[in-house]
C-alpha positions, 0 to 999 in steps of 0.5 A: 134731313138738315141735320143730317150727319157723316161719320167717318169709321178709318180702317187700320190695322185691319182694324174698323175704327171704331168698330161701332157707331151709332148714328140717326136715320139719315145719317152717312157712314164713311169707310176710308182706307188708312192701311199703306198697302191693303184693300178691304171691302166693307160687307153686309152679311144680312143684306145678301152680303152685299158689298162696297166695292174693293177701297185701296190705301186712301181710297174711301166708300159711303153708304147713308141708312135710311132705316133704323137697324143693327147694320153688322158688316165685316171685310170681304177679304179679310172677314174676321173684320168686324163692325156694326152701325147703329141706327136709330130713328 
């Protein structure tokens, strides 16, 4: 996809900023961490809870969808974290 876009979702407060986004197949969602001294995770319960690994302050993870799906995540660590993409074709 050309028109392929990222978007970028920063975690702070414990808090997905913003909590949902909506984006088109193809598309790349970007974690990244604000917080100064907590790590959080990004986790997918419906896909056998799998998860990014461990982003520290500063650090940050990507994930492109490819199929259109409500995608609700939460943090490993800190699951009342919660969040959703929106994909749509």
């Amino acid at each position: 996809n050309a028109w392929a876009e990222t978007v970028i979702v920063r975690i702070d407060q414990y808090t997905y900023r913003p909590a949902t986004v909506r984006i088109k197949t193809g598309d790349t969602v970007r974690w990244v961490n604000d917080e100064k001294r907590t790590s959080h995770s990004v986790l997918f319960p419906a896909e056998n809870n799998s998860e990014s690994e461990r982003m520290f302050p500063g650090e940050s993870w990507e994930r492109k969808f490819s199929k259109a799906g409500k995608y609700p995540y939460l943090c490993g660590p800190h699951p009342e974290m919660k969040g959703e993409v929106i994909v749509s074709e």
